[in-house]
C-alpha positions as CSV (number, residue, x, y, z in Angstrom):
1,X,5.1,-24.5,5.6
2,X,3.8,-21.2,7.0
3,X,3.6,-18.2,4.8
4,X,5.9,-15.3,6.3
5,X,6.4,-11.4,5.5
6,X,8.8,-9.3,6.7
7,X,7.6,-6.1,7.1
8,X,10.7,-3.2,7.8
9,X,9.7,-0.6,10.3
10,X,12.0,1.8,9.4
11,X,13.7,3.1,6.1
12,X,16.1,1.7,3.7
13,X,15.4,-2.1,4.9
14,X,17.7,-1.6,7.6
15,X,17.0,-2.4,11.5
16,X,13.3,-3.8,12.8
17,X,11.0,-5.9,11.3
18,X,7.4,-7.2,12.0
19,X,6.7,-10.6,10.9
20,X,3.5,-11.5,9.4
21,X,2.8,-15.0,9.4
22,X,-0.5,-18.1,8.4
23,X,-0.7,-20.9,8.8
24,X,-2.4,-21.8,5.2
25,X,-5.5,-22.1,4.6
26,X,-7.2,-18.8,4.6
27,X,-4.4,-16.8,3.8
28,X,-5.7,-13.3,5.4
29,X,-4.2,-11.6,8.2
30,X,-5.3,-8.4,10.3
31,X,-3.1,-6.8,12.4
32,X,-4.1,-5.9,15.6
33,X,-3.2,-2.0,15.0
34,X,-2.0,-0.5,11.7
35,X,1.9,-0.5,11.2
36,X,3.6,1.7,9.5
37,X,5.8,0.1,6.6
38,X,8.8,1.2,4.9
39,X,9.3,-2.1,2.7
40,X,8.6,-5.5,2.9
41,X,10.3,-9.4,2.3
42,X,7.9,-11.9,1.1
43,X,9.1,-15.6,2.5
44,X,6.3,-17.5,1.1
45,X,6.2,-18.9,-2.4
46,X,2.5,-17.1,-2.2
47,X,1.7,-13.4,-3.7
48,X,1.0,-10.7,-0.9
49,X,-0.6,-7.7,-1.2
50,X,-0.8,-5.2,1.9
51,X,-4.3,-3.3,2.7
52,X,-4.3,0.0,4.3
53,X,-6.8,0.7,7.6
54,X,-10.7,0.3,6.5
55,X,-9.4,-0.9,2.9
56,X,-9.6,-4.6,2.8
57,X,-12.2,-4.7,0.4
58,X,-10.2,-2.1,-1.8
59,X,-7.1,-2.1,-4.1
60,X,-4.2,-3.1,-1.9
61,X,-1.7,-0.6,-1.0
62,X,1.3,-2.7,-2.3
63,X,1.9,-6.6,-3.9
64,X,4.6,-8.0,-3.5
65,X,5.7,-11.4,-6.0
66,X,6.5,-14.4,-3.9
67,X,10.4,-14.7,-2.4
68,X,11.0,-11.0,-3.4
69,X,12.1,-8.1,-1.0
70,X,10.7,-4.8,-2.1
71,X,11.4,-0.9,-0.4
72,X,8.7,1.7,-0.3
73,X,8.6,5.0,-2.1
74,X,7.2,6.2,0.3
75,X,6.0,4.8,3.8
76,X,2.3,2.5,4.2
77,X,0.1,2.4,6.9
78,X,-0.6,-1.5,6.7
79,X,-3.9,-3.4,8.5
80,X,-4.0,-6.6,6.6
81,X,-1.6,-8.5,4.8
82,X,-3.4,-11.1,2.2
83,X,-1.4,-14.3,1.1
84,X,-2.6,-14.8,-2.4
């Protein structure tokens, strides 16, 4: 089964959503462009944690626990999304 996260677009978890998904494996993925995040819904039984522009060595922006849906404070710039 893929791994999938739901990332909202816009505030409150309401309206459009980017979907993240791997395969397995190697459970990184880079976004082509950096999205702007306002909460996300983890799918996968896997941890995610979320990885601003030029910070994918770093501390991740946000982690989110497996088959939980979690709002923003405040909105993320997101570049990678690691499956964990």
């Amino acid at each position: 089964m893929a791994d999938d996260l739901q990332l909202w677009t816009t505030p409150n978890q309401l309206g459009d959503t980017f979907s993240v998904q791997t395969p397995g494996g190697d459970g990184t993925v880079t976004l082509n462009q950096p999205l702007t995040a306002y909460g996300a819904t983890n799918n996968s039984n896997r941890d995610v944690e979320l990885y601003a522009p030029n910070e994918q060595s770093g501390d991740p922006v946000q982690s989110i626990g497996g088959g939980q849906s979690v709002p923003f404070p405040q909105s993320q710039s997101v570049q990678s999304v690691k499956f964990v």
